[in-house]
C-alpha positions as CSV (number, residue, x, y, z in Angstrom):
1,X,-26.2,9.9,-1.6
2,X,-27.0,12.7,0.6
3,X,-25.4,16.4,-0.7
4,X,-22.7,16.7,2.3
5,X,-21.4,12.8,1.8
6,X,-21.3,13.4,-1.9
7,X,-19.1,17.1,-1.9
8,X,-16.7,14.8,0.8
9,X,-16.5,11.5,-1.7
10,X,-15.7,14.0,-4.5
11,X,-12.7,15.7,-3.1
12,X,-10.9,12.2,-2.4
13,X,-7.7,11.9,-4.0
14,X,-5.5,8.6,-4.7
15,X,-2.3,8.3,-3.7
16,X,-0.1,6.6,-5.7
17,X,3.1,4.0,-5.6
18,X,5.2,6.8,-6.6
19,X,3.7,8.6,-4.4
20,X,4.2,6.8,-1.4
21,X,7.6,6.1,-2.2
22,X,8.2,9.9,-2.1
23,X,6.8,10.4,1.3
24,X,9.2,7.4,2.9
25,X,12.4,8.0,0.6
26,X,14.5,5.6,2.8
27,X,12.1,2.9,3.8
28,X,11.8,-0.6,1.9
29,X,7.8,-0.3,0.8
30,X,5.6,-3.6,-0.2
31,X,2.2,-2.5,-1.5
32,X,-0.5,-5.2,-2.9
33,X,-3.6,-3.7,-4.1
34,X,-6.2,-5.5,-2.0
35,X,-9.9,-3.8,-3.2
36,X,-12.3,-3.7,-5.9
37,X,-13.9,-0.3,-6.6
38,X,-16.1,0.4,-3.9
39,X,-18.6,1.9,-6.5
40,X,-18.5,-1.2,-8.7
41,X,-18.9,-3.6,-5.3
42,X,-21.7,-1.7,-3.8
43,X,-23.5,-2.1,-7.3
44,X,-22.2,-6.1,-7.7
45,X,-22.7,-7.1,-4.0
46,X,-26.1,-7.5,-3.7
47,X,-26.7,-9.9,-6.3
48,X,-23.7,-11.8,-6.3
49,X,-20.6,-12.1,-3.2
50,X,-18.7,-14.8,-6.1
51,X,-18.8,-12.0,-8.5
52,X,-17.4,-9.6,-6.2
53,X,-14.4,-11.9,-4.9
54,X,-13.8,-12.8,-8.9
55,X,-13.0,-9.5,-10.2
56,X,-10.8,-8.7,-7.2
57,X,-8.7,-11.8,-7.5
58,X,-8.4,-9.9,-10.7
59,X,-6.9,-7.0,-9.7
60,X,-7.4,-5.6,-12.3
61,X,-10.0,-3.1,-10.8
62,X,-8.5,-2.9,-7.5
63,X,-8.3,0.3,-6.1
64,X,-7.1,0.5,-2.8
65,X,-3.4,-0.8,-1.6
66,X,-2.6,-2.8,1.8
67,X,1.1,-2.0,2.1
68,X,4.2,-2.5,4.9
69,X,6.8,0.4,5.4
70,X,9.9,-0.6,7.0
71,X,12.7,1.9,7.9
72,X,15.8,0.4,6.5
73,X,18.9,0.3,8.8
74,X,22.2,0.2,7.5
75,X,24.7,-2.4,8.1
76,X,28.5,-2.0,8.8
77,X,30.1,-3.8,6.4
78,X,33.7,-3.3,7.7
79,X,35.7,-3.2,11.0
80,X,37.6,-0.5,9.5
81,X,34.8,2.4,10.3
82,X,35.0,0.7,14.0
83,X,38.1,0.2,16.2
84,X,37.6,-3.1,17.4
85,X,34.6,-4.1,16.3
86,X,35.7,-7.9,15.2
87,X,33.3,-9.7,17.0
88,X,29.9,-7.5,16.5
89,X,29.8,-8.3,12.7
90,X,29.4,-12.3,13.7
């Protein structure tokens, strides 16, 4: 590793679930952690792909999260909040 990539890896932070959560309070979140350890791959790849794929269908050392954040929208529950509103809740 060169100096300049190595002072950039180092000041890399995760981000947590909880995390996450925080930053879209009203949002309906689905995270699956999707990556082995890039440091553990990179040392693993060369000498064996079936290795690599094995210990992430683990999960167990999977480190990065492929997630979808949907806003969530409220439904009106009652024609009592809107005057004639009988046929929009159908």
């Amino acid at each position: 590793m060169t100096p300049h990539k190595q002072s950039t890896e180092s000041r890399r932070s995760g981000v947590s679930k909880r995390e996450i959560a925080k930053l879209f309070p009203e949002c309906h979140i689905e995270l699956q952690r999707v990556t082995l350890v890039p440091q553990l791959a990179r040392l693993i790849a060369p000498w064996s792909w079936l290795t690599c794929y094995a210990l992430e269908r683990l999960q167990l050392l999977n480190t990065h999260y492929l997630g979808v954040i949907r806003k969530i929208h409220w439904r009106v529950e009652s024609c009592q909040v809107l005057p004639n509103c009988s046929g929009l809740l159908k």
